[in-house]
C-alpha positions as semicolon CSV with decimal commas, in nm:
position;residue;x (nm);y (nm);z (nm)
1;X;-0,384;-0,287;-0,459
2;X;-0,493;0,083;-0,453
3;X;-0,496;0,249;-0,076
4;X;-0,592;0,590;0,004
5;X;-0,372;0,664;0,295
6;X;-0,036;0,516;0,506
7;X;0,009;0,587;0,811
8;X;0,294;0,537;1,029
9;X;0,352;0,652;1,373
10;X;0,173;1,023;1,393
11;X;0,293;1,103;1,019
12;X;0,027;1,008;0,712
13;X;0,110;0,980;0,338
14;X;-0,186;1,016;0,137
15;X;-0,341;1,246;-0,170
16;X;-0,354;1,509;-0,027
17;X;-0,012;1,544;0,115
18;X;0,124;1,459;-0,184
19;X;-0,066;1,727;-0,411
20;X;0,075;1,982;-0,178
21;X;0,430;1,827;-0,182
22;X;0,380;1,905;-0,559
23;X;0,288;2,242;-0,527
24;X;0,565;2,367;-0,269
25;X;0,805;2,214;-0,516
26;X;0,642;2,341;-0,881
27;X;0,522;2,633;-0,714
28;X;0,185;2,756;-0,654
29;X;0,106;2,934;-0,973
30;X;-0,220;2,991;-1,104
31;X;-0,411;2,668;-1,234
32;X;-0,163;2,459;-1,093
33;X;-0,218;2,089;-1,177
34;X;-0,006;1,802;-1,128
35;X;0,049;1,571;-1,475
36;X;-0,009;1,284;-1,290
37;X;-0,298;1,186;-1,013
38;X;-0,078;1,081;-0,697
39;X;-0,103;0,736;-0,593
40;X;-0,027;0,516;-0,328
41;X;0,027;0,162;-0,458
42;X;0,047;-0,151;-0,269
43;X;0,214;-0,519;-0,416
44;X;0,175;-0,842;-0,207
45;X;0,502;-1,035;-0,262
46;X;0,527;-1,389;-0,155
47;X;0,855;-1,636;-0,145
48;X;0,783;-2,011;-0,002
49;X;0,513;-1,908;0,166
50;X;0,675;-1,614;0,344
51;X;0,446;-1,265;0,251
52;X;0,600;-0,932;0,243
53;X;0,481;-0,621;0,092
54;X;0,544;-0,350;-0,090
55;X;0,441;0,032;-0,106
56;X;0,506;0,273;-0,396
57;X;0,379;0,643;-0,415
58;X;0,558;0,938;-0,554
59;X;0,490;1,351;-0,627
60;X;0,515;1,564;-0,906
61;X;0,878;1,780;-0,811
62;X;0,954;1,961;-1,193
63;X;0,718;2,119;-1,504
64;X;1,052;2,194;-1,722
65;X;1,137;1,919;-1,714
66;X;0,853;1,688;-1,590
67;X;1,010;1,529;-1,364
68;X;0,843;1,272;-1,063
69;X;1,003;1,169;-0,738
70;X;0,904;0,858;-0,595
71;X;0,915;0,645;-0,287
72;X;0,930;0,246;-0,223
73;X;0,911;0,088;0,105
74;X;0,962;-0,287;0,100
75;X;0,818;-0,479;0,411
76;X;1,030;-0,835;0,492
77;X;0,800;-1,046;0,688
78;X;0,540;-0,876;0,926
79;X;0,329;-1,022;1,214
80;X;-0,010;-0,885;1,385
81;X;-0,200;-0,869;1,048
82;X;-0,535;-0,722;1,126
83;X;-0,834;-0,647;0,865
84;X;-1,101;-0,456;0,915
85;X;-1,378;-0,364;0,661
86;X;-1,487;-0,027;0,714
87;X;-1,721;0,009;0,445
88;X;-1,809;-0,112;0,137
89;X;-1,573;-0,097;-0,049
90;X;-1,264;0,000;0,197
91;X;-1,039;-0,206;0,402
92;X;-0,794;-0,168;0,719
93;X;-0,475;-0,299;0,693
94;X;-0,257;-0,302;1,025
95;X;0,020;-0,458;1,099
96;X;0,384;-0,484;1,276
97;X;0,672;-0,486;1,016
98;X;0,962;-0,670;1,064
99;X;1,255;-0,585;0,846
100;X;1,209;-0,272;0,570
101;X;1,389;-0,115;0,317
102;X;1,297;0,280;0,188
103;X;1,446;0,387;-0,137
104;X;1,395;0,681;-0,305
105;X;1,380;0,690;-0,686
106;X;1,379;0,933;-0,993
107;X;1,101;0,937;-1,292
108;X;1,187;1,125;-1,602
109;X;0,895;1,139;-1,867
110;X;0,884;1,057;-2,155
111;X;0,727;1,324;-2,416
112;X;0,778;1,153;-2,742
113;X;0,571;0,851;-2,581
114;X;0,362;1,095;-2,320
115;X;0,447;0,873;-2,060
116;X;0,629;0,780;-1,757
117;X;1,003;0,599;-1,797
118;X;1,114;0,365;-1,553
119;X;1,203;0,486;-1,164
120;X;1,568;0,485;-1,091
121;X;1,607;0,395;-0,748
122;X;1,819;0,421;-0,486
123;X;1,850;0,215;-0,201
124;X;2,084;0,355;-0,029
125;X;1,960;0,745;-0,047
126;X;1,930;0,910;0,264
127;X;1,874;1,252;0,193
128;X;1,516;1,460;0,320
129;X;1,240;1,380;0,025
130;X;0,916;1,594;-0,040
131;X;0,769;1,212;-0,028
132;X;0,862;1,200;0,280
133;X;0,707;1,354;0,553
134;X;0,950;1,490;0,835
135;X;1,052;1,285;1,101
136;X;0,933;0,986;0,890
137;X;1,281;0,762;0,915
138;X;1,267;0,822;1,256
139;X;0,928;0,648;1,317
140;X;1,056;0,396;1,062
141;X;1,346;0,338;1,277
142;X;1,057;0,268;1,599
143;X;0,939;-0,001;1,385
144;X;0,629;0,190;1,439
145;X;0,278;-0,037;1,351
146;X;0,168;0,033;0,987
147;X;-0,217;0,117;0,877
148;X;-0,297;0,107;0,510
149;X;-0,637;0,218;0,398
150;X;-0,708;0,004;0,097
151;X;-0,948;0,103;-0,145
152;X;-1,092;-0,252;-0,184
153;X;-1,346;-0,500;-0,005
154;X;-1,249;-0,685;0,275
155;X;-1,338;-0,996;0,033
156;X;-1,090;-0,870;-0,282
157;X;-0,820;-0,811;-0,034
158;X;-0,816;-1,162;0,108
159;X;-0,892;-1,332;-0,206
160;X;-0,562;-1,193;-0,350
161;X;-0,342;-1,308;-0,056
162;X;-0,457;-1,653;-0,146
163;X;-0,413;-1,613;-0,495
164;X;-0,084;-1,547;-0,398
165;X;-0,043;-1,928;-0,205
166;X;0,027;-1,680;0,111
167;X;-0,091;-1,847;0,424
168;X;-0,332;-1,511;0,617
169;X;-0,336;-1,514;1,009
170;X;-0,592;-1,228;1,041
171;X;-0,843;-1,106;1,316
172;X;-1,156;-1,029;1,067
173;X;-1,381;-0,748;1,166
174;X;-1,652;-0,745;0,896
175;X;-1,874;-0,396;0,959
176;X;-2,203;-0,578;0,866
177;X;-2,236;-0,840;1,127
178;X;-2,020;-0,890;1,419
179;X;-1,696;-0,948;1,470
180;X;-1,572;-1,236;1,370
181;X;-1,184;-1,412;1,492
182;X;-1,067;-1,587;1,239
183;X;-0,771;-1,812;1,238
184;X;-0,727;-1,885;0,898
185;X;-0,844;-1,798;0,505
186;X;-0,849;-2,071;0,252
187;X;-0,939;-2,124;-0,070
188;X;-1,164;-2,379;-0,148
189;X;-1,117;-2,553;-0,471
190;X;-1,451;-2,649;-0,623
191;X;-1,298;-2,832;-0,935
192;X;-1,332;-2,597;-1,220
193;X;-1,046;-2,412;-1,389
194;X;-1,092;-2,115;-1,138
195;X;-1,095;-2,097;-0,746
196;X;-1,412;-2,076;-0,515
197;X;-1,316;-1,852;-0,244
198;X;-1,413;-1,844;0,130
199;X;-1,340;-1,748;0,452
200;X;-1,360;-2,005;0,738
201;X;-1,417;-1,822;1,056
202;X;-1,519;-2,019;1,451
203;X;-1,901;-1,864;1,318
204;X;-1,926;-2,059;0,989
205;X;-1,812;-2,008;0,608
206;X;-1,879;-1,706;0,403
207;X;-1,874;-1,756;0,064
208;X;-1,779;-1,419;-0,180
């Protein structure tokens, strides 16, 4: 899933902080343009039934040689998932992580190929990052509630946490109609190679 913006505690990783953590490191010459558009990547991971997640994003840090720097934050079992669609075609993710794991990781490129190579990461770093905002491990630390702004509907976001057999306790706030508490998603299987998809809510079932 693509999101727009993380924020945890009073610190906020998006675009925009990332373009200019890629200018203060490749310096602010003329026509400066980073090789790459920043993004902020989000994986659903699921083992028996137990959901965690997973956020990647990463800057621009070296023209000679291109060089990336990246960050991964893996989230081991939340609780307090909330979803709220605020508009068309964005979604609110908040939540209270349980156990996480930052690692910082190094992308060469590739010019032969003109592409990325694979991150090298490292679990264990714990040096200051220009991915990282200041005072960020600290909030980390706090176990702080996460917000992800996902740049999906409301509808995508909980069709792919089925699709993943992960079980979604959510309170549903849909900005068209009122809210709505909802206790459970499920997937409705109408018999044909695919899956019909809806959301049963104490107001009735809404069909995508």
């Amino acid at each position: 899933m693509d999101a727009s913006c993380f924020l945890l505690g009073k610190h906020r990783v998006d675009k925009d902080f990332l373009k200019q953590a890629s200018r203060t490191s490749c310096g602010e010459e003329a026509g400066f343009a980073s090789l790459c558009d920043p993004q902020l990547q989000v994986k659903l991971v699921c083992s028996s039934g137990e959901a965690g997640l997973v956020y990647e994003w990463g800057a621009q840090d070296r023209w000679r040689p291109i060089h990336f720097t990246k960050a991964k934050l893996q989230i081991l079992g939340f609780s307090g998932l909330q979803l709220e669609e605020t508009s068309k075609n964005r979604t609110s993710l908040r939540l209270l992580p349980g156990p996480v794991q930052l690692s910082l990781g190094s992308q060469a490129w590739d010019s032969k190929a003109s592409r990325c190579k694979a991150v090298k990461w490292d679990a264990g770093a714990r040096q200051d990052s220009l991915v990282l905002p200041s005072g960020f491990r600290e909030d980390l630390a706090c176990e702080s509630p996460h917000v992800l702004m996902l740049n999906h509907d409301i509808w995508k976001v909980c069709w792919l946490w089925q699709a993943h057999n992960c079980c979604l306790i959510v309170v549903l706030a849909v900005a068209t109609r009122a809210v709505m508490y909802s206790h459970f998603t499920d997937a409705v299987h109408d018999g044909s190679h695919g899956t019909h998809f809806s959301i049963k809510t104490d107001q009735g079932l809404y069909p995508r």
